[in-house]
The first five atom37 places (N, CA, C, CB, O) and aatype in JSON, in Angstrom:
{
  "aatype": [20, 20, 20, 20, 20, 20, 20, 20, 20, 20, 20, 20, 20, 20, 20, 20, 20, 20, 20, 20, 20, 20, 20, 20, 20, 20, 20, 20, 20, 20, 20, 20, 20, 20, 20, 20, 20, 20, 20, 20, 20, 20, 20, 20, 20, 20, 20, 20, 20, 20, 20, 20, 20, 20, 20, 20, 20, 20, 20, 20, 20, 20, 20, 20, 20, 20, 20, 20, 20, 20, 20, 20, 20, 20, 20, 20, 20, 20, 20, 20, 20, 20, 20, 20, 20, 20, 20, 20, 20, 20, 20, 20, 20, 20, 20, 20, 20, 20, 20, 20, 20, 20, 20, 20, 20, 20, 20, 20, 20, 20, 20, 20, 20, 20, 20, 20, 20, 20, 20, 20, 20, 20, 20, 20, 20, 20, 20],
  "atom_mask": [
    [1, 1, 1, 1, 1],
    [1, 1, 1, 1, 1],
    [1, 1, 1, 1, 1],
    [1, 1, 1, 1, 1],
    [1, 1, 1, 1, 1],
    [1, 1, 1, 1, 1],
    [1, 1, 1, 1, 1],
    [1, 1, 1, 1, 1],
    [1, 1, 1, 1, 1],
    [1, 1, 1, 1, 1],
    [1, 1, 1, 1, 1],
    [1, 1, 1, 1, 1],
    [1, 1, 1, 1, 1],
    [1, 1, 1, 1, 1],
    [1, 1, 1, 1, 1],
    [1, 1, 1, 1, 1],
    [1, 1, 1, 1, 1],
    [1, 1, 1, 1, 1],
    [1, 1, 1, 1, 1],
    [1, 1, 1, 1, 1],
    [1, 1, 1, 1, 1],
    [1, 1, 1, 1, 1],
    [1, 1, 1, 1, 1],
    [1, 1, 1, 1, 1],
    [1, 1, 1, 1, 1],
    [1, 1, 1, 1, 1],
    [1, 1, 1, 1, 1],
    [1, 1, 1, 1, 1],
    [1, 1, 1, 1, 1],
    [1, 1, 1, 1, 1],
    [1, 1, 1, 1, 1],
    [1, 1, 1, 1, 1],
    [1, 1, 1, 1, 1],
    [1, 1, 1, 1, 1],
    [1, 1, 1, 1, 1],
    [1, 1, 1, 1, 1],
    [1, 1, 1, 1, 1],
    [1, 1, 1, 1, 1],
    [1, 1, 1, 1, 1],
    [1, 1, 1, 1, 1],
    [1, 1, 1, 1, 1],
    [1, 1, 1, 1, 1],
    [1, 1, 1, 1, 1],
    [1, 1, 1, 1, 1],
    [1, 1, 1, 1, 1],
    [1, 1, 1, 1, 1],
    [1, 1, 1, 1, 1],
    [1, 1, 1, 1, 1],
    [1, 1, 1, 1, 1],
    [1, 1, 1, 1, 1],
    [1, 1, 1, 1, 1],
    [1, 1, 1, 1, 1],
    [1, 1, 1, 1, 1],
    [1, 1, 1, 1, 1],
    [1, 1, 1, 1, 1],
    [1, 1, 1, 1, 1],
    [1, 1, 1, 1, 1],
    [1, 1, 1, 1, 1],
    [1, 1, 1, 1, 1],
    [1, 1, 1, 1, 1],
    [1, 1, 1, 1, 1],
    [1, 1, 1, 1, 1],
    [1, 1, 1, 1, 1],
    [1, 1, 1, 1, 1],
    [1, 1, 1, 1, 1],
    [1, 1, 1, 1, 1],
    [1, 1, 1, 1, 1],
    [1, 1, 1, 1, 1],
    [1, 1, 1, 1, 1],
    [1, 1, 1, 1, 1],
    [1, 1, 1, 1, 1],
    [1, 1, 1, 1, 1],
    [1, 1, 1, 1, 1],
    [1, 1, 1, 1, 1],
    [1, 1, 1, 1, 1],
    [1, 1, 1, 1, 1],
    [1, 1, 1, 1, 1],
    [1, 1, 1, 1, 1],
    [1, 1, 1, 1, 1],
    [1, 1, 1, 1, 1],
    [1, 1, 1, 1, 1],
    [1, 1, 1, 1, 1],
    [1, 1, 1, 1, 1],
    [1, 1, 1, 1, 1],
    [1, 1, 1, 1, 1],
    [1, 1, 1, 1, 1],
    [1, 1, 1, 1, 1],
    [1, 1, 1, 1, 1],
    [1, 1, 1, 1, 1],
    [1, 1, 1, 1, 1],
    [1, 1, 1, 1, 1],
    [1, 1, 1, 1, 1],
    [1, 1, 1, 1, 1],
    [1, 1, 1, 1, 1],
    [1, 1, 1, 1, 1],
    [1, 1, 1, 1, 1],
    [1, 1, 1, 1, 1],
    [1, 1, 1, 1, 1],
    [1, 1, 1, 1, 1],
    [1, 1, 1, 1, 1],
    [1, 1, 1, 1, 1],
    [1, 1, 1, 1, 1],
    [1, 1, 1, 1, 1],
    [1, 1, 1, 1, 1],
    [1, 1, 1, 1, 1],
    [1, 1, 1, 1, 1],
    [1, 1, 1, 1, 1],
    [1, 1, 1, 1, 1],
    [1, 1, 1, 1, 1],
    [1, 1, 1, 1, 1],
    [1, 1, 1, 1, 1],
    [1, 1, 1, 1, 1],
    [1, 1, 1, 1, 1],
    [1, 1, 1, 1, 1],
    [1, 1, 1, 1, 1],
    [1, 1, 1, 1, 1],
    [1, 1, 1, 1, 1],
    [1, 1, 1, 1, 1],
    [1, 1, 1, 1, 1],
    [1, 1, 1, 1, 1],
    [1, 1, 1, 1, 1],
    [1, 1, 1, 1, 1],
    [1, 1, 1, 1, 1],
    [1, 1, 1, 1, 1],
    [1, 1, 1, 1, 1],
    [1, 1, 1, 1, 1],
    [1, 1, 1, 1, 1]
  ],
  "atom_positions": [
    [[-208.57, -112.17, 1.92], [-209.17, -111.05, 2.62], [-209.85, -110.12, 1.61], [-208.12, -110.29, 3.46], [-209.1, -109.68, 0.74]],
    [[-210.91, -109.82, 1.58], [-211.69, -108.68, 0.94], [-211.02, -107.54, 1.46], [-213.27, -108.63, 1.26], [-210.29, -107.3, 2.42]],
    [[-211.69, -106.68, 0.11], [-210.83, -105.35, 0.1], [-211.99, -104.29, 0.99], [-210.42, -104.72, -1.81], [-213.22, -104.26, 1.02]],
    [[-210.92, -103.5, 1.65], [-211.48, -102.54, 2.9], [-212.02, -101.29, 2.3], [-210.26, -102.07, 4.04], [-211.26, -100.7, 1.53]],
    [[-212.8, -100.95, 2.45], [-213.38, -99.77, 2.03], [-213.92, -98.57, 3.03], [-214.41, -100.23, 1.28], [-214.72, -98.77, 3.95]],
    [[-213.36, -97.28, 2.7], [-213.68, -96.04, 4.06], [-215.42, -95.92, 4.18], [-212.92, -94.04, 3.54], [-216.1, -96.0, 3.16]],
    [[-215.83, -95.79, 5.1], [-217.11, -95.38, 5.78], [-216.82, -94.12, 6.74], [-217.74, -96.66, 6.65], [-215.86, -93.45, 7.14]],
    [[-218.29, -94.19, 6.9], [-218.59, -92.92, 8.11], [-219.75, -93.38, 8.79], [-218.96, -91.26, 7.5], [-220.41, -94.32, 8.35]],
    [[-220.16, -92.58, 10.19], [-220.96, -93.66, 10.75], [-220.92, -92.2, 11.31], [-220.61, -95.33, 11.42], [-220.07, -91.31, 11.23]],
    [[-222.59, -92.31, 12.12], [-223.13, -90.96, 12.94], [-224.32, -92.1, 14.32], [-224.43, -89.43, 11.36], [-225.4, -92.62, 14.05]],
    [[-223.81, -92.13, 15.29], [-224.6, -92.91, 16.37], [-225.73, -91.06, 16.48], [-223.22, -93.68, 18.27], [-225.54, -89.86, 16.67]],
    [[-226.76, -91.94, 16.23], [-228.62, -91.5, 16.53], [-228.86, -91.16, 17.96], [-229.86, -92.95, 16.23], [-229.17, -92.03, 18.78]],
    [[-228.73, -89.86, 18.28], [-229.34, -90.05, 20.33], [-230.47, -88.96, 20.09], [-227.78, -89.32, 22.13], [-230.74, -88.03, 19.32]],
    [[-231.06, -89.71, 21.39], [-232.55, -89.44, 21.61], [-232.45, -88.16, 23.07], [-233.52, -91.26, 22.08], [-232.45, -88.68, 24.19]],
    [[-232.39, -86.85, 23.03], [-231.87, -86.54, 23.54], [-233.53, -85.72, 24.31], [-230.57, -86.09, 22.87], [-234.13, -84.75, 23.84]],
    [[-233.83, -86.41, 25.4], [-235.23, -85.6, 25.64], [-234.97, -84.62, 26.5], [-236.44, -86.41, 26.25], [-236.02, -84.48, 27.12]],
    [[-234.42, -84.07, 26.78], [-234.28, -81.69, 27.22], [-232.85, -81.64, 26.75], [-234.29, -80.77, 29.71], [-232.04, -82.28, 27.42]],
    [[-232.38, -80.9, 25.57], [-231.48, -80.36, 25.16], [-231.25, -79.22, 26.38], [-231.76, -79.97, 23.74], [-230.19, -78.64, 26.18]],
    [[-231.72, -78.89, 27.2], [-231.41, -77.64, 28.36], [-230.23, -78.81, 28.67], [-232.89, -77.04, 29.93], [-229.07, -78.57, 28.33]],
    [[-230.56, -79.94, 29.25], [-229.83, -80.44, 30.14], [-228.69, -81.52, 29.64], [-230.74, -80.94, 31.03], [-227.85, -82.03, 30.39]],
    [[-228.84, -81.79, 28.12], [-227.75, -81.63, 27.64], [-227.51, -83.5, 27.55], [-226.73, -80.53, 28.63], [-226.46, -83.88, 27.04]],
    [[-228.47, -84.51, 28.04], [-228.33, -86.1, 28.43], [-228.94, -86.5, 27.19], [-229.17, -86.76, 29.92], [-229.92, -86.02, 26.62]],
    [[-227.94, -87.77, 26.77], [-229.05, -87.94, 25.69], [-228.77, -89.47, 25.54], [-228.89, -86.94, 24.14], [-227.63, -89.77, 25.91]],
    [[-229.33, -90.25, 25.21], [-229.29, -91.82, 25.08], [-229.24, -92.28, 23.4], [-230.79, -92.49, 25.87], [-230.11, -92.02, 22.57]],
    [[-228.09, -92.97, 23.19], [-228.11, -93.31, 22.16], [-229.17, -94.6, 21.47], [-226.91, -93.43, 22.13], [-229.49, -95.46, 22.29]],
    [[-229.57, -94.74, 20.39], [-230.95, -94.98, 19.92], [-230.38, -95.39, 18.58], [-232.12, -93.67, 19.97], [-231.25, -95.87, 17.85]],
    [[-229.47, -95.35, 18.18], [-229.19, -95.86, 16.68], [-227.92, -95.46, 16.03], [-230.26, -95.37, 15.73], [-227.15, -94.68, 16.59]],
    [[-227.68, -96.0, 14.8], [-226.45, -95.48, 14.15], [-227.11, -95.57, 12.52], [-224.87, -96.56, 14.52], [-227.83, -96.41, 11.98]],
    [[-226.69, -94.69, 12.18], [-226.41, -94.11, 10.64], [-224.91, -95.08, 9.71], [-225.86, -92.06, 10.93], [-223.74, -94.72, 9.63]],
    [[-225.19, -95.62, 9.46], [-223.47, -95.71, 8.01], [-223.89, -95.52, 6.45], [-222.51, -97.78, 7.86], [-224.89, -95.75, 5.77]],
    [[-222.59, -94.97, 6.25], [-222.65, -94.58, 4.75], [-220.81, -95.11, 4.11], [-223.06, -92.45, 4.64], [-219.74, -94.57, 4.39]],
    [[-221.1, -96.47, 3.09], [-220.02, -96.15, 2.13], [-220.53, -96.27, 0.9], [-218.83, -96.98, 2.23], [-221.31, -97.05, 0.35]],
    [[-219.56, -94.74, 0.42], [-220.17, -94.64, -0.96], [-219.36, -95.9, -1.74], [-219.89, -92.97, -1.73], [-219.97, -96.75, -2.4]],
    [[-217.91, -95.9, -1.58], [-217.89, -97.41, -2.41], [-218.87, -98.18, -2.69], [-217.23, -98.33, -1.86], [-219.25, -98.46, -3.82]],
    [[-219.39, -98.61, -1.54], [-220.11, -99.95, -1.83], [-221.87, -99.71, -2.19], [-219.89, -100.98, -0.33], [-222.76, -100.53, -2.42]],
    [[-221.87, -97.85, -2.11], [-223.15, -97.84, -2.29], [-223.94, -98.33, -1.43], [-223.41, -98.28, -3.22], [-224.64, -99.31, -1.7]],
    [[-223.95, -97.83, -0.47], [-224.65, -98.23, 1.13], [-224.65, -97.27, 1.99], [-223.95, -99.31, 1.97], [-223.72, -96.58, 2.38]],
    [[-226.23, -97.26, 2.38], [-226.47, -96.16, 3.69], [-227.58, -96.62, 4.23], [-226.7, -94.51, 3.36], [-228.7, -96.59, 3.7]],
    [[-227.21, -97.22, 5.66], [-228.69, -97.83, 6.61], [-228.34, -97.08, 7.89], [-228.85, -99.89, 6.98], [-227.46, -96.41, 8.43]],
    [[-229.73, -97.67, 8.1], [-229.81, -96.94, 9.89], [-230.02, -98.37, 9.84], [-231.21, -95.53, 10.78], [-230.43, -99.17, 8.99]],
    [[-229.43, -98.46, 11.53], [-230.1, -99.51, 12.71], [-230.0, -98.68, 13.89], [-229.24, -101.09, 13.0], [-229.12, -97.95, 14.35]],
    [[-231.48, -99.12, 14.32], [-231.9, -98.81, 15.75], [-232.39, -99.29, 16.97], [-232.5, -98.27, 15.7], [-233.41, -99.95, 16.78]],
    [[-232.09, -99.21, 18.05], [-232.39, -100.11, 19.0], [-232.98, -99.22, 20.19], [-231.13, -101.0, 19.36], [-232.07, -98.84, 20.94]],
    [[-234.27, -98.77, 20.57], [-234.61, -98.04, 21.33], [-235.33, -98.72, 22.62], [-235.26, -97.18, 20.62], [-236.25, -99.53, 22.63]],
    [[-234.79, -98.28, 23.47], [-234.73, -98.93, 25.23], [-235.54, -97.48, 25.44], [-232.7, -99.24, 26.37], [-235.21, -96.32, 25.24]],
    [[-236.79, -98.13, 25.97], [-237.93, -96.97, 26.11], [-237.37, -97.15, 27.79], [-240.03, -97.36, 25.54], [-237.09, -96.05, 28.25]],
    [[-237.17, -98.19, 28.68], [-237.1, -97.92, 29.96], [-235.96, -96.69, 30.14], [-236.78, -99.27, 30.73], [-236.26, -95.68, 30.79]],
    [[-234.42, -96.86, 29.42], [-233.37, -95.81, 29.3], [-233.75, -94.68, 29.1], [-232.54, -95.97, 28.41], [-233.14, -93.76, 29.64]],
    [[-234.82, -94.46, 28.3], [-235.57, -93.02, 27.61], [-236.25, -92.56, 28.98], [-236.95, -93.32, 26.12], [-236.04, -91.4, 29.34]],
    [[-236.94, -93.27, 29.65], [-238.29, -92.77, 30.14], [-237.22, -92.46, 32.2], [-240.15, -94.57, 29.85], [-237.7, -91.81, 33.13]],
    [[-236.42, -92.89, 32.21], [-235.33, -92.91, 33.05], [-234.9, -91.69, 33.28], [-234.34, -93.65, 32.62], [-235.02, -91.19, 34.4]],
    [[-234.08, -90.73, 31.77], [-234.03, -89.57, 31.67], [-235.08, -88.42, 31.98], [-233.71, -89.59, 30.69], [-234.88, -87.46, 32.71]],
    [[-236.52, -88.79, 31.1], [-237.68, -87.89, 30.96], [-238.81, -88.57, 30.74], [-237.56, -86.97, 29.94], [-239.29, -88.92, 29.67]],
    [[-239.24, -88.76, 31.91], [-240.28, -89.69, 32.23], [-241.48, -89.6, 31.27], [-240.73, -89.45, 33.65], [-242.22, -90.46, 30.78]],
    [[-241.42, -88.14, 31.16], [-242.73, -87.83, 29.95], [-242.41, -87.83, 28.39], [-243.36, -86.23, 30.16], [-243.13, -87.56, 27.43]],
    [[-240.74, -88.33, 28.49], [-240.64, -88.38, 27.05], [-241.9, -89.33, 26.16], [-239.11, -89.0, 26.8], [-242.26, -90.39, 26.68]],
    [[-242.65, -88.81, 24.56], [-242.87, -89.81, 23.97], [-242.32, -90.44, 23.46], [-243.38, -89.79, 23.5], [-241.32, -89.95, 22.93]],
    [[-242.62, -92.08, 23.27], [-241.93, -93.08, 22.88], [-241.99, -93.36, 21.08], [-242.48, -94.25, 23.78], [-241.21, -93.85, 20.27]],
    [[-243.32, -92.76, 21.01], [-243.98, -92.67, 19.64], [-243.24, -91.87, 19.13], [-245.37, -92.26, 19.49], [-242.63, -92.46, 18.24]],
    [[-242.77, -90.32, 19.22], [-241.64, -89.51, 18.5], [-240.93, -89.89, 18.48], [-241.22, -88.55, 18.69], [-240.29, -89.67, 17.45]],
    [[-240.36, -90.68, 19.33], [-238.73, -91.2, 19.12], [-238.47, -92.13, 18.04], [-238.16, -91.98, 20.39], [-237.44, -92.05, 17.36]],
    [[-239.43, -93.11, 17.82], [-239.91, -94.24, 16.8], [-239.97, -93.48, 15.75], [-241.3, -95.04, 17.04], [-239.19, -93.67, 14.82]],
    [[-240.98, -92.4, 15.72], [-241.02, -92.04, 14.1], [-239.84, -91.12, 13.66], [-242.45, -91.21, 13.68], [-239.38, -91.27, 12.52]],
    [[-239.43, -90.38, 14.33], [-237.89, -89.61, 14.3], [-237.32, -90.88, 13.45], [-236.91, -89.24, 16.15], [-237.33, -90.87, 12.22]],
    [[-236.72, -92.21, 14.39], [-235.8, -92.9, 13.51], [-236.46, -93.64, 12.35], [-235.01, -93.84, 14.3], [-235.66, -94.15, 11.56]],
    [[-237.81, -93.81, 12.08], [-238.34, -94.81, 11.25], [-238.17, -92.85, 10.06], [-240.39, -96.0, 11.93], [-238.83, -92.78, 9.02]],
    [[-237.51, -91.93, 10.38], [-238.27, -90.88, 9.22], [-236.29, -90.85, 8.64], [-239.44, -88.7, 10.11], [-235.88, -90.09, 7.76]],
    [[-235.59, -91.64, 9.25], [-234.11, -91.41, 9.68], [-234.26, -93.2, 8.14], [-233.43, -91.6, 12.27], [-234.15, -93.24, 6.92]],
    [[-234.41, -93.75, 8.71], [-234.8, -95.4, 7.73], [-235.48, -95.19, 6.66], [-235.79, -96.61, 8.46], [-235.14, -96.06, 5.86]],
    [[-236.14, -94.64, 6.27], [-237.23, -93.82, 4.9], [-236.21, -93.17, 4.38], [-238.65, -92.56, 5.31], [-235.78, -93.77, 3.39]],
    [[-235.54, -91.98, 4.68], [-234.36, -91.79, 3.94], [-233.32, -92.29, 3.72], [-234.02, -91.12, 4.09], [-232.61, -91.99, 2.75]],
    [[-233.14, -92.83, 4.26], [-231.51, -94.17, 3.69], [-232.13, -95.05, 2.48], [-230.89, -95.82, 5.34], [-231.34, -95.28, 1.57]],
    [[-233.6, -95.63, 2.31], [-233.85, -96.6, 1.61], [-234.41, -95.49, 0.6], [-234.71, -97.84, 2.24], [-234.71, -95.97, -0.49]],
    [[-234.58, -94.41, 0.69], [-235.27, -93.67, -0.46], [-236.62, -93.87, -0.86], [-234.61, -93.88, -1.57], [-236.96, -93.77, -2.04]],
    [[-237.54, -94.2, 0.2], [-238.45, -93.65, 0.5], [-239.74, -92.23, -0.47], [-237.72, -93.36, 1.53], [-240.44, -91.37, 0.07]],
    [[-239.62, -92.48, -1.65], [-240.4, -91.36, -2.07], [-241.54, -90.38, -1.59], [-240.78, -91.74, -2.87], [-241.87, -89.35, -2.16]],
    [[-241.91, -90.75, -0.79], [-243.13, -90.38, -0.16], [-242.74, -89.22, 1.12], [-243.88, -91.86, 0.41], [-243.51, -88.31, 1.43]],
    [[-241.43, -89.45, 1.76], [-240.65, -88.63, 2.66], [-239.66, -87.54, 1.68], [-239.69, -89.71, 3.67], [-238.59, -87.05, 2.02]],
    [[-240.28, -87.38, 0.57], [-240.1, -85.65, 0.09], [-238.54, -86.23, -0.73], [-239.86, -84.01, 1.91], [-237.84, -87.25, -0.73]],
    [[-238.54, -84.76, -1.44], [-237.1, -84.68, -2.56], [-235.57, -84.98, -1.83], [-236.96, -82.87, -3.28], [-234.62, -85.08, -2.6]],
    [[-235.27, -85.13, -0.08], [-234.33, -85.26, 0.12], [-234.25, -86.97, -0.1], [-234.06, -84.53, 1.27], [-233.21, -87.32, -0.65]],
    [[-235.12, -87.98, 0.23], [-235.31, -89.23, -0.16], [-234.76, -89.84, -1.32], [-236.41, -89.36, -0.22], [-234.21, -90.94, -1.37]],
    [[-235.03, -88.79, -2.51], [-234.67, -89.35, -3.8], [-233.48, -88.59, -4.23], [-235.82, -89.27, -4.85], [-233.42, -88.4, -5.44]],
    [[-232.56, -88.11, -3.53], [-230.87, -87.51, -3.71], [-230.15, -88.63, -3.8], [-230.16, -86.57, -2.41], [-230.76, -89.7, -3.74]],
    [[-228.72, -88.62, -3.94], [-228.05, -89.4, -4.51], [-227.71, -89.77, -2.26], [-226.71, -88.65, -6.07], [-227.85, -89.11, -1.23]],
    [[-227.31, -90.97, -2.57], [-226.72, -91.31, -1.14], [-225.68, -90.4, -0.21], [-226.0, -92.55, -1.34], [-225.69, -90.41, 1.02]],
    [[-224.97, -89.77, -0.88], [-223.87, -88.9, -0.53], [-224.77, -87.55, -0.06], [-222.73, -88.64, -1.9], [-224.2, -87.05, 0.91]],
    [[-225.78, -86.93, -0.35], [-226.64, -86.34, 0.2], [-227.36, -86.68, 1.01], [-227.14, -86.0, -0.34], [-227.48, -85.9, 1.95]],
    [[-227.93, -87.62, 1.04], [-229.02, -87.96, 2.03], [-228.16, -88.2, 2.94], [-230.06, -89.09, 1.78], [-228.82, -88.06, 3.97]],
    [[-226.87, -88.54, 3.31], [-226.02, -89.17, 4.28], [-225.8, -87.4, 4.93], [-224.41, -90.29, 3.52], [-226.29, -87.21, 6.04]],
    [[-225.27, -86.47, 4.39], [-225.06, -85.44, 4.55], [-226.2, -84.69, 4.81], [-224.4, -85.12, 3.72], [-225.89, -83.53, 5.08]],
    [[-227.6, -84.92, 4.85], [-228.61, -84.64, 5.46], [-229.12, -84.99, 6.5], [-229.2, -84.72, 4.94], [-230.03, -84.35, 7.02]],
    [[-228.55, -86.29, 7.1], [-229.25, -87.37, 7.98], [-227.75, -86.79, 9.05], [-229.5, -89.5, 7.2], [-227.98, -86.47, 10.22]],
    [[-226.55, -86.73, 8.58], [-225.66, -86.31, 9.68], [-225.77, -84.81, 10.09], [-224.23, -86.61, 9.29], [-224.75, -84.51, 10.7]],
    [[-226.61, -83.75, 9.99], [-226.37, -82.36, 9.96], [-227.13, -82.29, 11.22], [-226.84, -81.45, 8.64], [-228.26, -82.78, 11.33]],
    [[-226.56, -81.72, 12.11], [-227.5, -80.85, 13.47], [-228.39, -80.74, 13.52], [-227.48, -79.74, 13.83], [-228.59, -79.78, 12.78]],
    [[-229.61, -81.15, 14.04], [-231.23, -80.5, 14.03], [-231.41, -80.47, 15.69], [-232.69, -81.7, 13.09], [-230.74, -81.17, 16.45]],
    [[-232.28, -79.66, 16.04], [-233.22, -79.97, 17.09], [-234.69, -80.83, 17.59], [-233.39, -79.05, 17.22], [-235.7, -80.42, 18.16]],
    [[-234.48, -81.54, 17.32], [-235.44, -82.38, 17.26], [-235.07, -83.78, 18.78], [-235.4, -82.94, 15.42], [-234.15, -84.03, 19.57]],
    [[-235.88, -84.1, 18.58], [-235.69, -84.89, 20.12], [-235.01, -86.25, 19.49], [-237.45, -85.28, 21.17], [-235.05, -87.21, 20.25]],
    [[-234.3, -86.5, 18.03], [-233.35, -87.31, 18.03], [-231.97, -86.88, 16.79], [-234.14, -88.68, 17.81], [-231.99, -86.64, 15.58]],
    [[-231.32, -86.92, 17.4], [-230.34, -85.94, 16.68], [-228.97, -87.09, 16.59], [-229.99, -84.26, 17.75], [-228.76, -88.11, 17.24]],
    [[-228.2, -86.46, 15.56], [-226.95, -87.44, 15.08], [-225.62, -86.74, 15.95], [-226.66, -87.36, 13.07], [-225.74, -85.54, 16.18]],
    [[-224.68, -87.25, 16.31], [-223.67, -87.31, 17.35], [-222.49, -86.97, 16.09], [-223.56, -88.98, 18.38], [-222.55, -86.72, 14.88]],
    [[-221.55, -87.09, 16.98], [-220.25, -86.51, 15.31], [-219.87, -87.77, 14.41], [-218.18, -85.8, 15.94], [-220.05, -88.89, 14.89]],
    [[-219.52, -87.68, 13.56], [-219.23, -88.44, 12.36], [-217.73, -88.85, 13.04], [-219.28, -87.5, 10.72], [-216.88, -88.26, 13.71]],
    [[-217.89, -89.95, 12.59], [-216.76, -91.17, 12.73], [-216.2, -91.62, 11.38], [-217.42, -92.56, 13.43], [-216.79, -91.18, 10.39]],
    [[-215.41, -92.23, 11.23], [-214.58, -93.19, 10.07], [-214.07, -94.01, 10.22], [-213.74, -92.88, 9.44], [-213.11, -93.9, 10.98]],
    [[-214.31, -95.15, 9.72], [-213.08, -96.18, 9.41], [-213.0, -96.87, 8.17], [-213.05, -97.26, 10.34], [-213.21, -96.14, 7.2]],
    [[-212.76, -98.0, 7.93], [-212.93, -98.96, 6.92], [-213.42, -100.72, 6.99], [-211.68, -98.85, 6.41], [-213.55, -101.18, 8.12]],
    [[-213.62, -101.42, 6.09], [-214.47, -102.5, 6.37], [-214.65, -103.08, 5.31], [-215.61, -102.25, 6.94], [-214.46, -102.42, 4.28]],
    [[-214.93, -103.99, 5.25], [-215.08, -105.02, 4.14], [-216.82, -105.26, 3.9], [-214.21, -106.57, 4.66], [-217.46, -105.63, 2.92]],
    [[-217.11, -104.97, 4.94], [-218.82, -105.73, 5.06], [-219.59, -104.05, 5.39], [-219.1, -107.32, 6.96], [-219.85, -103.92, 6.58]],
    [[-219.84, -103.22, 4.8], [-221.05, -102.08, 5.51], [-221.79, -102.61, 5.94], [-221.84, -101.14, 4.82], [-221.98, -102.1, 7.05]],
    [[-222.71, -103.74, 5.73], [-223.62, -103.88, 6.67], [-223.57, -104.83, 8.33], [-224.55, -104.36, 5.79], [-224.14, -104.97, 9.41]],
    [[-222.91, -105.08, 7.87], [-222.26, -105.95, 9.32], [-221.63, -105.31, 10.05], [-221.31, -107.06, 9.19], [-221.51, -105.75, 11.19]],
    [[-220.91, -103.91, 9.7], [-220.12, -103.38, 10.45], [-221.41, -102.15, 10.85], [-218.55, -102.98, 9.69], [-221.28, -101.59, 11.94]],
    [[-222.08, -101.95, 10.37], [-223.7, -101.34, 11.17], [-223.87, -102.1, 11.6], [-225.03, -100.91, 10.61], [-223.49, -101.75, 12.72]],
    [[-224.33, -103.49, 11.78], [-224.59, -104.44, 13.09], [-223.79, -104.4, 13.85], [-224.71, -105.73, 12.98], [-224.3, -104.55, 14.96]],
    [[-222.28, -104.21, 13.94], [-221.42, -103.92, 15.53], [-221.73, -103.36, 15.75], [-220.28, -103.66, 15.98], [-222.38, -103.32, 16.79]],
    [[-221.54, -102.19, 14.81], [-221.48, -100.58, 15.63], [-222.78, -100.5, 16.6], [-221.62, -99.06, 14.35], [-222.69, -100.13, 17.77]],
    [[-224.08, -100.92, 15.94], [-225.09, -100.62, 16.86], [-225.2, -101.2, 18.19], [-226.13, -100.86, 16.3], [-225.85, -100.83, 19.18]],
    [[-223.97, -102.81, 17.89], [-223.92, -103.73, 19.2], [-223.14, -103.02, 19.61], [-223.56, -105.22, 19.3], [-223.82, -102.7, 20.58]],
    [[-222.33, -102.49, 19.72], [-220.94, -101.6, 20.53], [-221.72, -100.29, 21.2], [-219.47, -100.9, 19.16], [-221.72, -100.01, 22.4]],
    [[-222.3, -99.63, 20.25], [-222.68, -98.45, 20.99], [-223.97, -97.57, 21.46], [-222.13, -97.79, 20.47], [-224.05, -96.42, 21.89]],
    [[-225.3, -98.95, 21.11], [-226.47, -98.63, 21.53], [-226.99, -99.94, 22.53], [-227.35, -98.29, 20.23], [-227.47, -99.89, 23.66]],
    [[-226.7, -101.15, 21.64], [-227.31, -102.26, 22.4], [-226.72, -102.53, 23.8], [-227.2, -103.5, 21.59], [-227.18, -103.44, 24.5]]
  ]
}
């Protein structure tokens, strides 16, 4: 058995009227610093989106998470938070914003595989 290592994980929702408080999840965030790993995966169901807020755009929601994927891979071009050490950018990508896709509360566990265990998570709690 490989050795388990702690993570954190922030599921991505696309939340189109914060008045009303509905929001559809759209992706997940993980970060272990052990292993030196921080990806997004995202899976966005425009029919689920457009269900909520018919006039939501589909195009913001895309670049929201493709601006969410630019910072995990470090991205230079998406500004000085891009090129921080992972433990920042993770702590930037999980912090509250208003924006029409926002991160949900931080989770933990442990795992042998970070990136496979971002492929459940996103099968468990977006797909």
């Amino acid at each position: 058995m490989s050795a388990r290592m702690p993570y954190q994980y922030v599921t991505l929702r696309c939340v189109p009227r914060v008045d009303r408080e509905e929001f559809v999840n759209v992706g997940v965030l993980a970060y272990c610093q052990e292993a030196d790993f921080l990806a997004a995966a995202c899976d966005v169901r425009t029919d689920r989106l457009q269900a909520l807020w018919p006039a939501l755009d589909p195009v913001a929601v895309t670049a929201a998470l493709a601006f969410v994927e630019g910072v995990c891979r470090g991205d230079a071009a998406l500004g000085e938070v891009a090129l921080s050490d992972l433990g920042t950018r993770f702590g930037f990508l999980k912090a509250p914003r208003s924006t029409v896709v926002q991160p949900g509360p931080v989770h933990g566990g442990t795992t042998a595989d970070p990136a496979a265990e971002l492929q459940r998570l996103l099968a468990v709690l977006v797909s």
